[in-house]
Phi, psi and omega in degrees: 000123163284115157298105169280146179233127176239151176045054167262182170243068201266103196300093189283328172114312198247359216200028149075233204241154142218220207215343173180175187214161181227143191224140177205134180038077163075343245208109176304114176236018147188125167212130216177209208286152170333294212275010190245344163292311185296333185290359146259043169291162174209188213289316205251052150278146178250116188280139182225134161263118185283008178060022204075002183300144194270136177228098194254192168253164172350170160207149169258143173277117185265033179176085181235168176224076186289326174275338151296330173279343178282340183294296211299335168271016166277348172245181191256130152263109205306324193294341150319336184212066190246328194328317220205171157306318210268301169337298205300284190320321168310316221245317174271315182300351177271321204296294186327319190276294198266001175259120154301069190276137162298153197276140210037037179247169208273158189249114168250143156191150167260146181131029199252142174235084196299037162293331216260004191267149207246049146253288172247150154270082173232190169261139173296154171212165178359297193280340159298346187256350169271007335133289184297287180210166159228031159260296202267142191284162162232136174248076202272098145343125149286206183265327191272342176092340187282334218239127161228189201193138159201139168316183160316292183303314182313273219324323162294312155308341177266343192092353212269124175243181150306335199279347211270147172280148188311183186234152196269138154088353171196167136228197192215135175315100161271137179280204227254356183263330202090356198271134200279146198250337186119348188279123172260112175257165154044222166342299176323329186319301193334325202298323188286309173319312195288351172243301165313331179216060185230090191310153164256191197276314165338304210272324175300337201254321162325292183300322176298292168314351243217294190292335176278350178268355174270322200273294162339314188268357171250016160098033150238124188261005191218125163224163194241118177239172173202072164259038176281324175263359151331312192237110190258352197265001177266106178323150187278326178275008169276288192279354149331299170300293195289358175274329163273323168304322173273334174308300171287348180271348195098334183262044183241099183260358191247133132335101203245135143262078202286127178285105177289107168283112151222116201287336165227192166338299204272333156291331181301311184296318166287327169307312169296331174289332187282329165133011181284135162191189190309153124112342195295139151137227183238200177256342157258019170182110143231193246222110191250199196275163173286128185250139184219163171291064216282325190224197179270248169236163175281332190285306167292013178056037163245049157238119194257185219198153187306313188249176166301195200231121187321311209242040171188066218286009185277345186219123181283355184081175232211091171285172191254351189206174167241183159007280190296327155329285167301321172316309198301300193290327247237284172317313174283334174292280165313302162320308173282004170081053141253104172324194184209157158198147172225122176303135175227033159354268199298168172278314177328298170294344165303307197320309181291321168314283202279012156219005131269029163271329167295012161291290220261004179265334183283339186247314185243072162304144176218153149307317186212071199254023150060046189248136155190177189261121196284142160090276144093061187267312180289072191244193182239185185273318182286322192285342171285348155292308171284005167279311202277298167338307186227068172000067146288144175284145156209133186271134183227170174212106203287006173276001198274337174310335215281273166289287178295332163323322178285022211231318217301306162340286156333326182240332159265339178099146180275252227342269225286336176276004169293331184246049160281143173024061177245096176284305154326262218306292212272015171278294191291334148295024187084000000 
């Protein structure tokens, strides 16, 4: 059925304002003036005024972690509530409260720091959190990531008794009895992680849904995700399932394109042997290009790079893959209908990127074959020549401007920082 939206105030982006649109099975087929919307009407149309109301279209997120981010609005973010012992337990017992949890699922959040707390400086430990509760488990981060604390119950939902043996590389706080106190350090995190936060098909479908109603309210209807390694202990068709499982429910509102991480050969091959490659799937959740990591950050000195590092010369930054590798994985992807995107910080790893796509474009020419580079923070004058030679995408992202501007110097040197985030230059070069 078609839909008019008349006497609207309405931002097209590319084509200046208009005044009204006509929508049929999702999809915009003519928008413009009142009286040329209405000539498409049919018997069972529906007329909307839009009253002067302001209207665009959607806008997509070219870099999103919808299921992380959806993890994330699912916990207590602990720096809110650190002052004290007494603060923290307070603070979970509202989160806890004011959340619908199903019976053992875990109440989690991270950020809590006892630096800051003015009553006791300890670590919380089992019996403070039972304190909150002993039904529901609970699991708490510290702010550094090393350290987590879970009540009683988590500790029972875990198996962890006196009996249970240390872990190599980590422990978990036991008192004078022997009996685990709740502290999980270092390795030991694991113990907790590999059960407490190890999503089902279910809890992935929460989280999902959870990030479309967020994303939805800031005016996104679209999106480019890269969740196959959120969870990395999960089969990738466990999320798969739920995207689709919301899809047919109604509840997927954001248009998803999953960027597939798959870190070496032998998941690519197979994943592609299962009939997965770019574009399979529906309008609301398909099968995007292969995505992969080549290096880190410019902030951790892992992004590697041609020369040493300006305020740290023993190091060039740390690829994730080599030459050959990437050739392999780059080649097999394009031959098989699979787009490509690669994260790149450093130039180096650009170089290494770009020229093996450009290998597989020289053995498997295509025209529009949608291969790019995630990030493009580090270039040169020839690799910004080679975006445009072998019409590459670049995925960019102008919040890193943000942060790394203060750093960039600092870190490469003013030469070399002239040709950082020249976002401009690879616009205007087509």
């Amino acid at each position: 059925m078609r839909k008019i939206y008349t006497n609207g105030n309405i931002y097209t982006v590319t084509n200046g304002n208009a005044e009204a649109f006509v929508e049929e099975e999702g999809k915009f087929i003519y928008v413009g003036n009142n009286e040329d919307a209405l000539s498409y009407k049919q018997e069972d149309s529906e007329i909307i005024d839009l009253q002067n109301k302001f209207v665009t279209a959607g806008f997509n997120d070219s870099h999103m972690h919808v299921v992380e981010f959806g993890d994330y609005l699912e916990i207590m973010h602990m720096g809110d509530f650190t002052g004290s012992l007494k603060e923290l337990k307070d603070g979970i017992r509202k989160f806890i409260s004011e959340k619908d949890f199903k019976e053992n699922e875990w109440a989690r959040g991270r950020g809590w720091n006892n630096d800051y707390f003015t009553d006791e400086n300890r670590f919380p430990n089992r019996y403070d959190l039972d304190e909150v509760s002993t039904t529901c488990p609970i699991c708490i981060i510290r702010a550094c990531g090393h350290i987590c604390v879970v009540n009683s119950k988590g500790l029972e939902l875990l198996g962890i008794t006196k009996d249970s043996p240390q872990v190599e590389g980590g422990v978990f706080d036991v008192d004078e009895n022997g009996e685990p106190l709740g502290i999980f350090r270092e390795n030991a995190l694991e113990l907790v992680y590999s059960k407490a936060l190890t999503p089902d098909k279910d809890r992935f479908k929460k989280m999902i849904h959870e990030a479309c109603r967020a994303l939805n309210s800031y005016g996104v209807t679209s999106a480019q995700t890269d969740d196959f390694v959120a969870f990395p202990q999960v089969d990738y068709e466990v999320l798969i399932a739920a995207y689709q499982e919301l899809e047919k429910e109604g509840k997927l509102t954001v248009k998803i394109n999953q960027q597939a991480q798959l870190v070496n050969m032998q998941d690519l091959k197979e994943f592609i042997g299962k009939g997965y490659k770019t574009g399979v799937g529906s309008d609301y959740f398909k099968i995007g290009p292969l995505k992969l990591i080549g290096d880190g950050s410019l902030g951790a000195r892992t992004a590697y790079m041609t020369q040493p590092y300006n305020d740290d010369d023993s190091t060039c930054g740390i690829p994730i893959y080599t030459q050959e590798q990437l050739d392999e994985m780059v080649e097999y992807a394009h031959k098989n209908g699979m787009h490509v995107v690669i994260h790149c910080i450093g130039d180096k790893i650009m170089y290494m990127v770009v020229e093996a796509i450009e290998k597989a474009l020289k053995k498997y020419p295509k025209e529009d074959h949608r291969h790019g580079i995630v990030h493009c923070q580090i270039t040169t004058k020839e690799l910004l020549d080679k975006f445009k030679e072998l019409k590459l995408h670049a995925y960019i992202q102008s919040i890193f401007l943000d942060y790394d501007i203060n750093i960039v110097e600092d870190r490469i040197g003013k030469e070399r920082a002239k040709y950082t985030y020249n976002f401009k230059t690879l616009m205007d070069s087509g």
